[in-house]
Every structure is written in C-alpha cells, then in structure tokens.
C-alpha positions as CSV (number, residue, x, y, z in Angstrom):
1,X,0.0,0.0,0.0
2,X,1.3,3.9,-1.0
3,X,0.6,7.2,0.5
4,X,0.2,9.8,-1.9
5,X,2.1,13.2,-0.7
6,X,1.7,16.1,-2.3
7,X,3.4,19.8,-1.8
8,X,3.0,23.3,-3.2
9,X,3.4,26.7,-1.8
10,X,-0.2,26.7,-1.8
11,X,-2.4,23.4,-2.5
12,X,-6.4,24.2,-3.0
13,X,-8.7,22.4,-0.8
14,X,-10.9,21.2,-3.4
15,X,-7.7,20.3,-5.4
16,X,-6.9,18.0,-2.5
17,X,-10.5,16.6,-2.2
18,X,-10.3,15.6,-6.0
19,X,-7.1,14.0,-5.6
20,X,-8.4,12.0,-2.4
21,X,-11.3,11.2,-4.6
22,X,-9.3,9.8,-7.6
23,X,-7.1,7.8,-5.4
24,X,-9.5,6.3,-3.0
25,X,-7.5,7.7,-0.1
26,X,-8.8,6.8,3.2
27,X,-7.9,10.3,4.9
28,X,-6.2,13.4,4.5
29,X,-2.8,14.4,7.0
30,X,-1.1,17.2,6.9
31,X,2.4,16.9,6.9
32,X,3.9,20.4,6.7
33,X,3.2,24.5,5.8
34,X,1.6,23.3,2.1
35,X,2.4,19.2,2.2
36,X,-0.2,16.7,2.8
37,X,0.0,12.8,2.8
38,X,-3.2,11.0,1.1
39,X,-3.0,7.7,3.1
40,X,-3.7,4.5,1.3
41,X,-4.2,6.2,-1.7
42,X,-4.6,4.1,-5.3
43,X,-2.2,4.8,-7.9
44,X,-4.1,6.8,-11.2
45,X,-3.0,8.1,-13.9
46,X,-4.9,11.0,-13.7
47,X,-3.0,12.1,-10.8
48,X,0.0,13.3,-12.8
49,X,-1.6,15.9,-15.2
50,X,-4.0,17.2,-12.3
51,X,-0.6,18.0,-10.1
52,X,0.9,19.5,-13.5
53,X,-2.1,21.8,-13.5
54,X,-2.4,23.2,-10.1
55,X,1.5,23.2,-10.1
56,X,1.8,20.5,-7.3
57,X,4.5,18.0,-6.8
58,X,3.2,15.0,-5.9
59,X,4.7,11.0,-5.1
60,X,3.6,7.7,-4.6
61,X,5.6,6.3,-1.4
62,X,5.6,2.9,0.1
63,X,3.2,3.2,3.9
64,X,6.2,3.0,6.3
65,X,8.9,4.3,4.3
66,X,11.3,5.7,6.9
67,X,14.9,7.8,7.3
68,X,16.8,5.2,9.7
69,X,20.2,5.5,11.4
70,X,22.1,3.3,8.8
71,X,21.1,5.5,5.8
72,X,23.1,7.5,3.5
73,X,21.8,10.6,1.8
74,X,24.2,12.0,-1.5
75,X,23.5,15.1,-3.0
76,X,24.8,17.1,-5.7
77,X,26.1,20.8,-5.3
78,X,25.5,23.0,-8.5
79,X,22.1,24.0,-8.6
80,X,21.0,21.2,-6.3
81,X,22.4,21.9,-3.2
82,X,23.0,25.9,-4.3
83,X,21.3,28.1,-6.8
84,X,24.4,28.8,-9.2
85,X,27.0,26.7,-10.8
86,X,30.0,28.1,-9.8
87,X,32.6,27.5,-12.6
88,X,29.9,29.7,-14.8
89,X,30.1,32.6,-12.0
90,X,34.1,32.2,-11.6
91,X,33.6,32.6,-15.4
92,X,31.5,36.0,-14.9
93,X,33.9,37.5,-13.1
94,X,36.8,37.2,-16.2
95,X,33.8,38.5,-18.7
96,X,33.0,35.0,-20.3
97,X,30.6,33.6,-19.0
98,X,28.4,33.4,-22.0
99,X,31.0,30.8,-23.8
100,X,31.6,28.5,-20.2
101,X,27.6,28.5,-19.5
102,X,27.2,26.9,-22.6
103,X,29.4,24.5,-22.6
104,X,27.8,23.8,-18.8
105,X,24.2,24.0,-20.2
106,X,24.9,20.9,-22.6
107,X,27.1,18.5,-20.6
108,X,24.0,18.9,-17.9
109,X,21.6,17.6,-20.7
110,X,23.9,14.7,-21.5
111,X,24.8,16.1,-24.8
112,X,28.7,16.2,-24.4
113,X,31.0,14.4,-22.4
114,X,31.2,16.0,-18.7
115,X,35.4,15.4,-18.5
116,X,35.6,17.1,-22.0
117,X,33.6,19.6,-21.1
118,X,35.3,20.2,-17.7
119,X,38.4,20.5,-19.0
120,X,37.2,23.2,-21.8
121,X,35.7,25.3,-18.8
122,X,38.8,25.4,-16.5
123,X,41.1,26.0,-19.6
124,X,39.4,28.7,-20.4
125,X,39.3,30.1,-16.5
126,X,43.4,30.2,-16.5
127,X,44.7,33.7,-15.2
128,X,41.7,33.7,-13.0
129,X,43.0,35.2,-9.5
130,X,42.7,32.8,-6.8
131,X,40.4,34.9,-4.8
132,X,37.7,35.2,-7.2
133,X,36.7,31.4,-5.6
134,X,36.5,33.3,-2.5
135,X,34.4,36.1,-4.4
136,X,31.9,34.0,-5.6
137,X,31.7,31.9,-2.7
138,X,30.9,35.3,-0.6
139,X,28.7,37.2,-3.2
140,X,27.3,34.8,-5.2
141,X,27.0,31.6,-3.9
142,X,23.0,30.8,-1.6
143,X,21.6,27.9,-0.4
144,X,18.3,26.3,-2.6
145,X,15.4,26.7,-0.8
146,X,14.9,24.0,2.5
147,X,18.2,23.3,2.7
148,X,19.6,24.2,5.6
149,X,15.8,22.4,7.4
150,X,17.2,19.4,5.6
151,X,20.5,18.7,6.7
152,X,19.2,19.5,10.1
153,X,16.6,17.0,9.7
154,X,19.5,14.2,8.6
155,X,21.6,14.9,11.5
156,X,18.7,14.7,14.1
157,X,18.1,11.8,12.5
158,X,21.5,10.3,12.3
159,X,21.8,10.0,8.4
160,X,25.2,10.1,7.3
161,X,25.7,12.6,4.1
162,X,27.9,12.7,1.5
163,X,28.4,15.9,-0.9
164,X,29.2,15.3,-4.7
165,X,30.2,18.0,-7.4
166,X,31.9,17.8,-11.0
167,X,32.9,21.8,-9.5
168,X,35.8,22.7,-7.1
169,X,36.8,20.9,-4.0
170,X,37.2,24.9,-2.4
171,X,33.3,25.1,-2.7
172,X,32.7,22.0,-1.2
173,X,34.9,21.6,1.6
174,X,33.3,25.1,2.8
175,X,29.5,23.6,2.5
176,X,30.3,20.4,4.5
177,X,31.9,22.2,7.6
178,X,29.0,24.8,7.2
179,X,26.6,22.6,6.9
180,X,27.5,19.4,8.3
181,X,27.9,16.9,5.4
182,X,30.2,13.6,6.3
183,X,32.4,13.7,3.4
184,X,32.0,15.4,-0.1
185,X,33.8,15.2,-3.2
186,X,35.3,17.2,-6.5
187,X,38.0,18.4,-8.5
188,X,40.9,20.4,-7.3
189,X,42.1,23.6,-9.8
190,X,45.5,23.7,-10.1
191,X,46.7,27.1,-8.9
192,X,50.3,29.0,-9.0
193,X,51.2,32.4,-7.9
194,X,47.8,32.9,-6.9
195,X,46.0,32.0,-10.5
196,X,44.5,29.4,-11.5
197,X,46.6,27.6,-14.3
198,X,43.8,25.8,-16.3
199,X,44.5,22.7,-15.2
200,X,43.3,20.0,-12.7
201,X,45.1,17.8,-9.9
202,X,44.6,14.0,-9.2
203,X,41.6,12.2,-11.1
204,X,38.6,14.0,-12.3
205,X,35.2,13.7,-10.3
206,X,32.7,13.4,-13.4
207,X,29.5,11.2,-13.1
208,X,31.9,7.9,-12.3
209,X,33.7,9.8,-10.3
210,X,30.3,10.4,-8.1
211,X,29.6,7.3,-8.1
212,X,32.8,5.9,-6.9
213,X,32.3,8.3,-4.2
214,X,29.3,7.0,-3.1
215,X,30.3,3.5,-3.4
216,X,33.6,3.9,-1.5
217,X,31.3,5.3,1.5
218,X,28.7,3.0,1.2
219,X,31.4,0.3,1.8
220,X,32.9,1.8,4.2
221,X,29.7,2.2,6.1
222,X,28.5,-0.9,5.5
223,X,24.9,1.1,4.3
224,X,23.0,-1.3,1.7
225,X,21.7,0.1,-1.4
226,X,18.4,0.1,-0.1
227,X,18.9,2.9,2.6
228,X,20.7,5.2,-0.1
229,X,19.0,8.2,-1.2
230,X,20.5,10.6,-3.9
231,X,19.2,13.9,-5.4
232,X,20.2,15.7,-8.5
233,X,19.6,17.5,-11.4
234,X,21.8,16.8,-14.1
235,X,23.0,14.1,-17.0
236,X,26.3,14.1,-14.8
237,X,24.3,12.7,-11.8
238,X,22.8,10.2,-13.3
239,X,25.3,7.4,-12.3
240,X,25.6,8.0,-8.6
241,X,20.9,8.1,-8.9
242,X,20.8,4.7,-10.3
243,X,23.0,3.6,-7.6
244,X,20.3,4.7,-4.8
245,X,16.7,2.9,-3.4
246,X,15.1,6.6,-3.3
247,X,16.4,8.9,-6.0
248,X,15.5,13.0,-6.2
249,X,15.3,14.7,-9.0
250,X,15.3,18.3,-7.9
251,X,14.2,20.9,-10.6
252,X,16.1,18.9,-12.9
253,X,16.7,18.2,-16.3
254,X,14.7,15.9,-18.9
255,X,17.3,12.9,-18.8
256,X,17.2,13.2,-14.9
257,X,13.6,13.3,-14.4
258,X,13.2,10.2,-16.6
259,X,15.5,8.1,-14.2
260,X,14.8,9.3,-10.7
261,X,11.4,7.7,-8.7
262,X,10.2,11.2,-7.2
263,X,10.4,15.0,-8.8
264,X,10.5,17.9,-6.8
265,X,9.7,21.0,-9.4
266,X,7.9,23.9,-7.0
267,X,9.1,23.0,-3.6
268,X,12.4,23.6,-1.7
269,X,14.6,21.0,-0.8
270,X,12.9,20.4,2.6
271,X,10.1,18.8,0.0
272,X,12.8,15.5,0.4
273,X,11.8,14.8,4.8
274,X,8.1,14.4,3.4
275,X,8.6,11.2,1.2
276,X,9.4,9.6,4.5
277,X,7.4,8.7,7.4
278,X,8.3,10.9,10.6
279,X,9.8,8.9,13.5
280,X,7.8,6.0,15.1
C-alpha cells in the first residue's frame, strides 16, 4: 500500500479533495506548511496531469517508508544543493561567461561528455586570481530553498551525508563544515602564484567519479543500497541516482527526471523529509 504526498506553496482544498477522490485515499494528513499525505491512496494516472495543473508535486511512497540511522543521503552541489554553478560565476567575473555557461548547459543535458567539457571550462578560467573562488563563494553563492531544514533533519536523524560535485573541492569543503555533510567530493584547480593555471590535480570527479564516491562510502559504512537516497539534477548525476533505493530529482533536467522515482519542481529542498514517514 502507497501514500500519496503532495506539496505546493499553496495546495487548493478542493484540489486535494479531487485527488483523495481519484485515489480512493482513506484520509487526509497534513504533513507540513503546504504538504499533505493522502493515506492508502490508489495509484491513477490522472494524478500526474492534475498535479501538473495546479503546479503540485506529488509522489507515490511505500506506507512505512522511513529515514533510519544506517542511511546514506548523496547530494549534488551546483544547482542542487545551491542556486548557481559556480565554474559559470568564476567565469562571470573574467567577462565569459556566455561561452563557459554553454558548454555547462549541454554537458548537464547529456549532450557532451562531462570530462571534456570540464576541461574546456577550466582552460578557459586560466589567469583567474585565486580569490575570485573566494568572491563567488561570498557574493554569489545561496543555499536552494529548504536546505539548511534538511541537513538539520539528517543529522537529528543520524543519516550520514555525503556531498558530490563535478565543480571545485574549495566550494565543497566550505559547504560540509558549514553545513554538516560527512564527506564530499570534486576536482581540485591547479593554482600557481595565486591564479588558476587551467588545469586540474589528481583524477577528475565526473558522473563515475560520483559514483565511486558513493560507493567507497557506502562500503565503508556498510549502508546497503536500499537505505541510499541521492538527489540531483543533471546528465552528470545520473550514475551515482541509479546507484540509490530513493532517488531525487530536484528541478532537474529531462534525462534526470526520466530516471529518478520522485520530482520535486515547486518546492524547496525540505520537499525531500516528506517522502518519509516521521519517526515512530
């Protein structure tokens, strides 16, 4: 048996009544500001377009569905965990961005390699000055919506956390003492005499590189595959997604959306606490 949850900023009540209707949901709960949880509802496939209408994410979850001690929660930085991708705003600052965005924009649709497109971007970021990561970090850089509630909701909860990015090891190593994440992982710029040279140290963290990551701590953890949960939004997450029970697409691109088994397009990253059951 499923609940059905659904969250908007604002959900209608007879919107919810139709949606209890079509699923044959024995009650109503509310779960949050704007979330509900339909319980015992009937899968239909009406359900999809009437959410798409009223703006609504919605997902089917299994009744009992829980966050437990011995799960493992990966996530994604650029425009997952924060609003910007920061190689295209290192880019901004050296007038060019225009030409880096767009190489970003198709390797995050799965048109282009994400290595080969890495390397184009940081070659063409040599001469940067070495505190324009700190710039952007500083001015640039916020926190999606809910984020902050979830991370807090993972610790209290005891669920380890693991922070993946094809960007820069200086912008993740700041976001996991900041926020709390158990380990993270990315690619380190090569820098001398306080530029950036264009080039990379040690092996690239592309899509297989996430996914070694979050294999390496799921071994080392001892976490099964069916207490990992993974959110992202681009082709370049895909790998480390198909390696988890629960996987997130979070305002996310075509290729991720097709993959992942919820979508969260309206709400904040908080939307993730409410495709579990709170604490028994």
């Amino acid at each position: 048996m499923h609940h059905l949850v659904v969250q908007a900023a604002d959900i209608a009540t007879p919107t919810l009544k139709a949606l209890a209707k079509l699923t044959d949901a024995k009650r109503i709960e509310r779960i949050g500001d704007a979330a509900f949880r339909l319980i015992d509802a009937r899968q239909h496939d009406d359900v999809a377009g009437l959410c798409a209408r009223e703006r609504i994410d919605h997902a089917f979850v299994p009744r009992g569905r829980r966050l437990e001690s011995d799960s493992l929660l990966v996530m994604d930085m650029d425009s997952t965990l924060i609003t910007i991708e920061c190689i295209d705003e290192l880019a901004d600052l050296r007038g060019i961005k225009t030409d880096v965005a767009r190489i970003t924009a198709s390797a995050m649709r799965g048109e282009i390699d994400y290595a080969q497109s890495l390397r184009q971007r940081v070659r063409l970021l040599a001469g940067t000055p070495q505190d324009a990561l700190e710039r952007v970090y500083r001015e640039r850089l916020r926190l999606n919506p809910g984020a902050e509630r979830l991370l807090a909701a993972l610790r209290k909860r005891k669920v380890r956390t693991l922070l993946v990015s094809g960007g820069f090891t200086f912008f993740t190593e700041r976001l996991k003492a900041r926020l709390g994440f158990d380990a993270c992982a990315a690619n380190t710029p090569e820098i001398r005499a306080g530029v950036l040279t264009g080039e990379l140290l040690g092996t690239i963290v592309d899509a297989a590189g996430k996914a070694q990551a979050l294999s390496r701590m799921r071994a080392s953890l001892g976490v099964a595959r069916d207490h990992v949960i993974g959110i992202g939004d681009g082709a370049n997450d895909l790998a480390f997604l198909a390696d988890c029970a629960v996987s997130v697409a979070y305002h996310a691109k075509p290729a991720v959306r097709a993959i992942a088994t919820h979508c969260l397009d309206y709400v904040g990253l908080d939307g993730v606490i409410h495709l579990f059951e709170p604490e028994a």
